[in-house]
ZAPA-695797 format. One record per residue: residue number from 1; x, y, z of N, C-alpha, C in turn. Coordinates in Angstrom, 3 decimals. Example, Ala and Ser with C-alpha at 12.3 -4.5 7.8 and 13.67 -1.06 7.14 Angstrom:
<recs>
+-----+----------+----------+----------+----------+----------+----------+----------+----------+----------+
| seq |      nxx |      nyy |      nzz |     caxx |     cayy |     cazz |      cxx |      cyy |      czz |
+-----+----------+----------+----------+----------+----------+----------+----------+----------+----------+
|   1 |   13.190 |   -5.690 |    7.800 |   12.300 |   -4.500 |    7.800 |   13.200 |   -3.300 |    7.800 |
|   2 |   12.850 |   -2.250 |    7.080 |   13.670 |   -1.060 |    7.140 |   12.900 |    0.030 |    7.870 |
+-----+----------+----------+----------+----------+----------+----------+----------+----------+----------+
</recs>
This chain:
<recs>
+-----+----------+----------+----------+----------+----------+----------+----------+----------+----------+
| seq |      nxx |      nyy |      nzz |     caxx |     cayy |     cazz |      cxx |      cyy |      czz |
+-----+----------+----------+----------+----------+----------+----------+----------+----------+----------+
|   1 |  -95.716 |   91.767 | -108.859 |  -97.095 |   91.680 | -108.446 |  -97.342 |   90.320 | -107.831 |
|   2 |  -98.035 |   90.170 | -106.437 |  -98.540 |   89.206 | -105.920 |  -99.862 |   88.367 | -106.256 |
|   3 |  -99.810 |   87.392 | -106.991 | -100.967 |   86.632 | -107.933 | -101.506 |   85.966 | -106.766 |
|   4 | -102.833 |   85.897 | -106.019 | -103.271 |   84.686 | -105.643 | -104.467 |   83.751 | -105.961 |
|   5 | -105.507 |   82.959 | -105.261 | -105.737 |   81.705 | -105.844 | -107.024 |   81.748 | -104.588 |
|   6 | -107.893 |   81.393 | -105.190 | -108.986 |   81.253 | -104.053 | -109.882 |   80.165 | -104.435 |
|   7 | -109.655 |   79.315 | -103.856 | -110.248 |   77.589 | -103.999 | -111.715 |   77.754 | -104.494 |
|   8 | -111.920 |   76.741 | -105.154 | -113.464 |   76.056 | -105.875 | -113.784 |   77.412 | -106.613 |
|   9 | -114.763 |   76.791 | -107.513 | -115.550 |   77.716 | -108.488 | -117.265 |   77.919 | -108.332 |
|  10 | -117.655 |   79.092 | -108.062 | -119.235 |   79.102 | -108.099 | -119.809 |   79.581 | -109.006 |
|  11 | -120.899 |   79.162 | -109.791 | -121.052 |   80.060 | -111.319 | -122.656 |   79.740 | -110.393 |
|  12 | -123.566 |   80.719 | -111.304 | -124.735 |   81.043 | -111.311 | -125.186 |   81.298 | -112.649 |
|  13 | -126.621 |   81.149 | -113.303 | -126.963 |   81.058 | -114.294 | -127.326 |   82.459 | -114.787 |
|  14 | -127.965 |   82.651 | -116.292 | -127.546 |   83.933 | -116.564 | -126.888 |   84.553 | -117.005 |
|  15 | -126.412 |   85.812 | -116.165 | -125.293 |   86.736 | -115.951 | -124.187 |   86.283 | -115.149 |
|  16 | -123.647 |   84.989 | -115.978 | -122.758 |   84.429 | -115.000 | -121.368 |   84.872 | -114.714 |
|  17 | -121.394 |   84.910 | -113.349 | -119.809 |   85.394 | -112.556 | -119.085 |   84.020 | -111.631 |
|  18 | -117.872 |   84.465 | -112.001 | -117.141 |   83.249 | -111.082 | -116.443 |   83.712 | -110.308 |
|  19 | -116.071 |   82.404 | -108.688 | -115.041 |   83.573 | -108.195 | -114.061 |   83.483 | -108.969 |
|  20 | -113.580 |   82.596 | -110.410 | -111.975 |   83.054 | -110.768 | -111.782 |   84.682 | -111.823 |
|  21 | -113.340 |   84.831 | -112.276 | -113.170 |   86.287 | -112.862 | -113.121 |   87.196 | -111.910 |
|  22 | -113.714 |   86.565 | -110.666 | -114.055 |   87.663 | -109.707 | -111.500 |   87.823 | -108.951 |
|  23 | -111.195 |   87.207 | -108.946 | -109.957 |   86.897 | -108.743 | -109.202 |   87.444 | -109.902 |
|  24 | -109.637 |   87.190 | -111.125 | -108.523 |   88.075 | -112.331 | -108.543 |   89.260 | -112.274 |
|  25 | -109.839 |   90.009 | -111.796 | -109.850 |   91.507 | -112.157 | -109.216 |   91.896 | -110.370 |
|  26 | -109.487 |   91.309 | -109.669 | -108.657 |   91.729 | -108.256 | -107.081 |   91.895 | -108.895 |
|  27 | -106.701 |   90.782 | -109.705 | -105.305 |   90.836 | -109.905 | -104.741 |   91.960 | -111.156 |
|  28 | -105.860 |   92.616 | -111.824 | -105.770 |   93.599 | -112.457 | -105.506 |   94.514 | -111.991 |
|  29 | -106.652 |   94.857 | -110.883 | -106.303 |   95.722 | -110.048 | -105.487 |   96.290 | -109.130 |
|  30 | -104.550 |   95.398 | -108.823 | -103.209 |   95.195 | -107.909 | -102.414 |   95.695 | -108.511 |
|  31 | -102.564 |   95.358 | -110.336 | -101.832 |   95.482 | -111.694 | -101.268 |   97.213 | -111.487 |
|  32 | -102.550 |   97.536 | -111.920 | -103.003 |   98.965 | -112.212 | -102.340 |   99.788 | -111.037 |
|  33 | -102.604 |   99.644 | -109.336 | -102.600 |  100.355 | -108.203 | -100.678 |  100.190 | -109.066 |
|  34 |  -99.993 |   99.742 | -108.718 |  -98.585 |   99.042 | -108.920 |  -97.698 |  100.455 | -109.765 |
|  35 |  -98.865 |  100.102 | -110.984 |  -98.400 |  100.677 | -112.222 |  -98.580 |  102.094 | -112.499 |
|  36 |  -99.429 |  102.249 | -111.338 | -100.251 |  103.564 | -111.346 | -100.937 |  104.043 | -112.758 |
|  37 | -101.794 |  102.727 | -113.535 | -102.156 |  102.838 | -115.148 | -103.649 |  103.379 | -115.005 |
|  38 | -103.599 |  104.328 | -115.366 | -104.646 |  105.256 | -115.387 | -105.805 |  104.610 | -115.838 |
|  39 | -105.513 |  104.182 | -117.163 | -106.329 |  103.643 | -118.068 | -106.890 |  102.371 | -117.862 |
|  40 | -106.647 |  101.774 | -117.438 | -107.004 |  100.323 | -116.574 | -107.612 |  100.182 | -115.260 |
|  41 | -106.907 |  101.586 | -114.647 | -107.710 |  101.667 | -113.491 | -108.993 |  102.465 | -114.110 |
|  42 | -109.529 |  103.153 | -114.903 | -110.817 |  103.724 | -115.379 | -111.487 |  102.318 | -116.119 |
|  43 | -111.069 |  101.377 | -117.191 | -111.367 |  100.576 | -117.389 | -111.973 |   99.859 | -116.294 |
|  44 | -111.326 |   99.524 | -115.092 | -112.044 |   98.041 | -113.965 | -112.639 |   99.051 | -112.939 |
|  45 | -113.254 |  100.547 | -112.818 | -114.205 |  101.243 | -112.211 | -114.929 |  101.644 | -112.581 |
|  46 | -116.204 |  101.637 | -112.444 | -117.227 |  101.885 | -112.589 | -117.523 |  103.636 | -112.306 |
|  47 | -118.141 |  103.954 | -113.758 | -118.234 |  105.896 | -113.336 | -119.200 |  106.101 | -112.365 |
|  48 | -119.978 |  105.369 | -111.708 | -120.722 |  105.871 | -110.741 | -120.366 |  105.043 | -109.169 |
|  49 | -118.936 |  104.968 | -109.077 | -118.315 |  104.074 | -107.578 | -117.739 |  105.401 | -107.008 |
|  50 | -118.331 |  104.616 | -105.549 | -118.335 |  105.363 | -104.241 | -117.542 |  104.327 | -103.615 |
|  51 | -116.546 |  104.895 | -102.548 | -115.442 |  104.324 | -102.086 | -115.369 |  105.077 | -100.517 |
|  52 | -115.181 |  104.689 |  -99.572 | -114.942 |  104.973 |  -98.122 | -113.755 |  104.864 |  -97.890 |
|  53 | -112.764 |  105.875 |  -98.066 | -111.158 |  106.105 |  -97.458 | -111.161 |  105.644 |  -95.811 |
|  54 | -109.968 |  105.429 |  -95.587 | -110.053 |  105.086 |  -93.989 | -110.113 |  106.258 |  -93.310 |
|  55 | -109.990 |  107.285 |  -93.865 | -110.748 |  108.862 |  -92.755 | -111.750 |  108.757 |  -92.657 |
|  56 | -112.759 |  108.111 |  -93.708 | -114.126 |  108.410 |  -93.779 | -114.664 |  109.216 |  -94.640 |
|  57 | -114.027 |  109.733 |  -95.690 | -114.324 |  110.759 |  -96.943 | -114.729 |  109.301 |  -98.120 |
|  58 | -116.085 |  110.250 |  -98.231 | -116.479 |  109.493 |  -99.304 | -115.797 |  109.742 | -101.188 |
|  59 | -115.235 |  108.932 | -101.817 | -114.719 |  109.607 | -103.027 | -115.604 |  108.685 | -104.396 |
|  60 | -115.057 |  109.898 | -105.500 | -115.521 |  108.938 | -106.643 | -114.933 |  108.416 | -107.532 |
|  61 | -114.956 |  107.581 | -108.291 | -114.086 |  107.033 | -109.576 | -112.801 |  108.526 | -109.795 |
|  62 | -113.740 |  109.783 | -110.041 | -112.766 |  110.575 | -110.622 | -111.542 |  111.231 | -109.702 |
|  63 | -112.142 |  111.559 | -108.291 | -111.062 |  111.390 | -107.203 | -110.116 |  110.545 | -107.311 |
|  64 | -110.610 |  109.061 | -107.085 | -109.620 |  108.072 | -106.558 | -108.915 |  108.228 | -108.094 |
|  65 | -109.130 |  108.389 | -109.053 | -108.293 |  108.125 | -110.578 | -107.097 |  109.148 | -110.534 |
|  66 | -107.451 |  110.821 | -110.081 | -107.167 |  111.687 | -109.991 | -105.788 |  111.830 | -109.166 |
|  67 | -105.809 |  110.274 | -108.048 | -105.092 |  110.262 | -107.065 | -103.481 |  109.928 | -107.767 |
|  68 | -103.732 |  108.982 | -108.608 | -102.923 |  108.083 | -109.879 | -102.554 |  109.223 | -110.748 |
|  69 | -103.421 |  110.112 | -111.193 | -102.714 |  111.307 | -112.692 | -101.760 |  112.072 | -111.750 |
|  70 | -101.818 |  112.367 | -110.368 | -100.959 |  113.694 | -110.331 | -100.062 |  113.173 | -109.617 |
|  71 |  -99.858 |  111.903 | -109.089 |  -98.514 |  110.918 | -108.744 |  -98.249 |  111.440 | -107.167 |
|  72 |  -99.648 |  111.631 | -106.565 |  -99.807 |  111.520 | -104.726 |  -99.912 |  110.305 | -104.299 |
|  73 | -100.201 |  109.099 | -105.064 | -100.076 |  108.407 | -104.413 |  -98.995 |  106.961 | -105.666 |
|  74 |  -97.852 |  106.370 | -104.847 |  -96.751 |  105.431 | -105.353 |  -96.958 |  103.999 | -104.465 |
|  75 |  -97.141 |  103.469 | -105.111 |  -97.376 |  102.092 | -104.305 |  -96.772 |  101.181 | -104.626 |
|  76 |  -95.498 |  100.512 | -103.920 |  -94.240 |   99.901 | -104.180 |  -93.895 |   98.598 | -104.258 |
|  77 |  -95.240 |   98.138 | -103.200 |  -95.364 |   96.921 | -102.712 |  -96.738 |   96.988 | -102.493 |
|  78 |  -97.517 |   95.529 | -102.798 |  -98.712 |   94.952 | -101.801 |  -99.552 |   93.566 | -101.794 |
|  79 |  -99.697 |   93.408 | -100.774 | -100.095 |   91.893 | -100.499 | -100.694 |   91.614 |  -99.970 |
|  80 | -101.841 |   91.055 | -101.279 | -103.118 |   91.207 | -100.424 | -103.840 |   89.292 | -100.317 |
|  81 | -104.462 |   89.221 |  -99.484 | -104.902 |   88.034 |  -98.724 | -106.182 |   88.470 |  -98.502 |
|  82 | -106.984 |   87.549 |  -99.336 | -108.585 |   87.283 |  -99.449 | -109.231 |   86.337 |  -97.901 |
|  83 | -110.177 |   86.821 |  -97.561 | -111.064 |   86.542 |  -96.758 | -112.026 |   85.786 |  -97.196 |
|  84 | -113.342 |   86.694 |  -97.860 | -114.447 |   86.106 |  -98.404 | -114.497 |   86.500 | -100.093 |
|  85 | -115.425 |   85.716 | -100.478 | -115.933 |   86.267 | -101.680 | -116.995 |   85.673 | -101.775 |
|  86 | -118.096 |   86.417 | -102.120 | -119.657 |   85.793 | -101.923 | -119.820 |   86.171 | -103.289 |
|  87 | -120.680 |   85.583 | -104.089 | -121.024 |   85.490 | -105.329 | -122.606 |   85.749 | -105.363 |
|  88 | -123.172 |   86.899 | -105.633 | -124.659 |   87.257 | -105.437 | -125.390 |   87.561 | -106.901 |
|  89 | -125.511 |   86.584 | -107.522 | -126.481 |   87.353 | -109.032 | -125.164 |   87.670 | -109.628 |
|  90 | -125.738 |   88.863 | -110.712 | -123.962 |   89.508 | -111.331 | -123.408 |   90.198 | -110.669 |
|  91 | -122.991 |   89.869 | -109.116 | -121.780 |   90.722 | -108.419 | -121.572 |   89.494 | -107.568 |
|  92 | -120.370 |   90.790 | -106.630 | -119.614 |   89.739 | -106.197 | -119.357 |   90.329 | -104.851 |
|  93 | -119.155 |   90.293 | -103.575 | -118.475 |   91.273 | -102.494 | -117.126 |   90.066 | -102.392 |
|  94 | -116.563 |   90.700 | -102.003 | -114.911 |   90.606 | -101.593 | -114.657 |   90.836 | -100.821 |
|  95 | -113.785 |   90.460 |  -99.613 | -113.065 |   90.849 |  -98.022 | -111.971 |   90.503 |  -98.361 |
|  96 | -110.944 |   91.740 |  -97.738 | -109.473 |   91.243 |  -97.820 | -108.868 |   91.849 |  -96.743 |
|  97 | -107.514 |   91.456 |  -96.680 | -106.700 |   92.450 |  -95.870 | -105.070 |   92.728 |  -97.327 |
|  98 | -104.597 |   93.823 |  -96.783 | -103.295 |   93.720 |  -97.611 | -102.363 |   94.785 |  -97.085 |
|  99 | -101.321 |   94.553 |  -97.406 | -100.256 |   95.472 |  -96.420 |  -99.689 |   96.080 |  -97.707 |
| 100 |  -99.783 |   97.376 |  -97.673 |  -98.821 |   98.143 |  -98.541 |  -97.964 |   98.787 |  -98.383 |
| 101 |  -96.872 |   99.140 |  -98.838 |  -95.871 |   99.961 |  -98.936 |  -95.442 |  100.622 |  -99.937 |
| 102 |  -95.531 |  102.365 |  -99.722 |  -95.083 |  102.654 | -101.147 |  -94.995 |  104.397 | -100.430 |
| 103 |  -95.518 |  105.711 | -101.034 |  -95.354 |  106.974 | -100.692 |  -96.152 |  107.542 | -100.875 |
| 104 |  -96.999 |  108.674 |  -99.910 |  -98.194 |  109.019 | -101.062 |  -97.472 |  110.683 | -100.181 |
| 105 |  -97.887 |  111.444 | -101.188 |  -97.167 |  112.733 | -101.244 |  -95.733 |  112.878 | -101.152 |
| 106 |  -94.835 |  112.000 | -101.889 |  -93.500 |  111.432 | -101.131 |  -93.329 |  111.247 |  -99.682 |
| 107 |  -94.214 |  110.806 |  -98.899 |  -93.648 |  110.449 |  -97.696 |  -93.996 |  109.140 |  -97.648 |
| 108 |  -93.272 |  108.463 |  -97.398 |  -93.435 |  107.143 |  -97.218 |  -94.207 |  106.117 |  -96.178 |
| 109 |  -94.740 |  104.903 |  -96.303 |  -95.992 |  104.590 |  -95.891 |  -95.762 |  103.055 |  -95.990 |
| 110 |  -96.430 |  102.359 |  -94.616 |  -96.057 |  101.255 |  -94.159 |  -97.157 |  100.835 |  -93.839 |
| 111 |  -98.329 |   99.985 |  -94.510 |  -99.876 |  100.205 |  -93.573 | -100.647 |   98.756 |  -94.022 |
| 112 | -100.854 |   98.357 |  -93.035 | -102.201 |   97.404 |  -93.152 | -103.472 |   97.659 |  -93.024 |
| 113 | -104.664 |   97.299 |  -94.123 | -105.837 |   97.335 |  -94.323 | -106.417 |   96.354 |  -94.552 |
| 114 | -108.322 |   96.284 |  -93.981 | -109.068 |   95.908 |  -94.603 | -109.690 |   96.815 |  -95.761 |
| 115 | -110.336 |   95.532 |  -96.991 | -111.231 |   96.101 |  -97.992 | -112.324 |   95.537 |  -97.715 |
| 116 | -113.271 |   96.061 |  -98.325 | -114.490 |   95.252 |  -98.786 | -114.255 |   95.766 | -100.351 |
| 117 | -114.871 |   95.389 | -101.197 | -115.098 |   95.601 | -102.748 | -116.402 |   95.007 | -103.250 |
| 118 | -117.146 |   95.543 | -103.753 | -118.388 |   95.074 | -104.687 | -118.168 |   95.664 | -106.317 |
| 119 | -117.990 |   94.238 | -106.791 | -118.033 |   93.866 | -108.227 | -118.971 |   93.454 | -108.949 |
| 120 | -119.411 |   94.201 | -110.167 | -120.604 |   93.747 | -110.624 | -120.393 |   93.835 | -112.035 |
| 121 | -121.336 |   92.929 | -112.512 | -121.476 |   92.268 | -114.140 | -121.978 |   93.332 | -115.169 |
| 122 | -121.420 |   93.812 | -115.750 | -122.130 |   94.682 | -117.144 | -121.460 |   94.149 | -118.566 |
| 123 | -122.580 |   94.833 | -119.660 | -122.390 |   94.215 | -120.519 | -120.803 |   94.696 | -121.076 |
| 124 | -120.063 |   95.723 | -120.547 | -118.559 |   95.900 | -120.500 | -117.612 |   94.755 | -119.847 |
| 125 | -117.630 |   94.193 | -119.307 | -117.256 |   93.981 | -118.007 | -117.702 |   93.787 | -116.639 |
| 126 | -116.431 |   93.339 | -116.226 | -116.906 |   93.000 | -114.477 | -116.055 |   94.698 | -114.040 |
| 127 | -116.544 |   95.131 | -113.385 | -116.528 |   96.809 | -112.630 | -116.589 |   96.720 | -111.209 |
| 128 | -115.855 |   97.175 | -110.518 | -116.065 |   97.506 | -109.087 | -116.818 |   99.033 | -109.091 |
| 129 | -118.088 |   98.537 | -108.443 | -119.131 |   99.698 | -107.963 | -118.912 |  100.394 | -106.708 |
| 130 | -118.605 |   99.601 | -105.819 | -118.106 |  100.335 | -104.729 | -117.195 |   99.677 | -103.588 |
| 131 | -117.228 |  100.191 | -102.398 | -116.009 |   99.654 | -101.407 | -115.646 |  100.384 | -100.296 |
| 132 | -114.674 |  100.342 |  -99.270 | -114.266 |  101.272 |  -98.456 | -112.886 |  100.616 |  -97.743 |
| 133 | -111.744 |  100.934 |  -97.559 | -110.815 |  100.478 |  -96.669 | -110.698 |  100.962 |  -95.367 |
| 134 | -110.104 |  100.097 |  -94.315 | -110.260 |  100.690 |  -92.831 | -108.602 |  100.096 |  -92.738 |
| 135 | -107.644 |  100.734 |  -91.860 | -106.565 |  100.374 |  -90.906 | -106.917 |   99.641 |  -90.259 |
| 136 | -105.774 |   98.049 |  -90.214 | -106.259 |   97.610 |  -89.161 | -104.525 |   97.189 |  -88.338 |
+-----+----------+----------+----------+----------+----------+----------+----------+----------+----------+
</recs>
C-alpha cells in the first residue's frame, strides 16, 4: 500500500477535523479497495453515499460494497496523489488522481482517474458521504 503525506494541519473548532484524519482514513481506504475488506470498507462509508462511476451511473454504499463480496472487482495496485483538501465544518472534500491496476470481471485493467470524495464527521467516525470518479 502507497502511504502519503499532505503538508500543514487545519483544525476548526467544535467538530474538529484535520487534514491528517482526513489523510488516515484515505489511507484506510486504499487499505480496504487492496484487500477487498468488506468490513472496513462498510465501516469508512456512509449508508446513505452516492457515488458517480465514470459511466455516469449513480451507485450506493450497497452497490459499490457488493462490487468487493462477489470479487468483480481485484485491485492490484494504486497510487494515488492528492490535489486538494479543503476542510469545511465537519467535512472535508478531497481531489485526487490515482492510477490503478488490477481486474474487474477478470479482465485486466490499466486506468487513470480523477476523484473527488466528501468526508464528513459523525459521532462514529469520519465517513465518506459521497464522490464520483472520471478517466482522465
Amino acid at each position: 500500500m502507497n502511504n502519503f503525506h499532505f503538508g500543514g494541519k487545519h483544525m476548526i473548532m467544535g467538530n474538529a477535523i484535520t487534514e491528517n484524519n482526513i489523510i488516515e482514513q484515505e489511507n484506510k481506504l486504499y487499505s480496504a479497495i487492496k484487500e477487498a475488506n468488506v468490513p472496513l470498507l462498510d465501516e469508512l462509508l456512509h449508508n446513505d453515499l452516492l457515488f458517480i462511476l465514470p459511466s455516469g451511473e449513480v451507485i450506493t454504499k450497497e452497490a459499490d460494497l457488493d462490487t468487493y463480496r462477489d470479487g468483480a472487482l481485484k485491485v492490484d495496485e494504486l497510487f494515488p496523489k492528492v490535489e486538494n483538501l479543503n476542510i469545511i465544518d465537519d467535512m472535508a472534500v478531497i481531489t485526487l488522481t490515482m492510477k490503478l491496476k488490477g481486474r474487474f470481471n477478470n479482465v485486466p485493467f490499466e486506468v487513470d482517474y480523477r476523484y473527488i470524495r466528501f468526508w464528513k464527521k459523525f459521532e462514529k467516525g469520519i465517513k465518506v458521504v459521497g464522490g464520483s470518479g472520471i478517466a482522465i
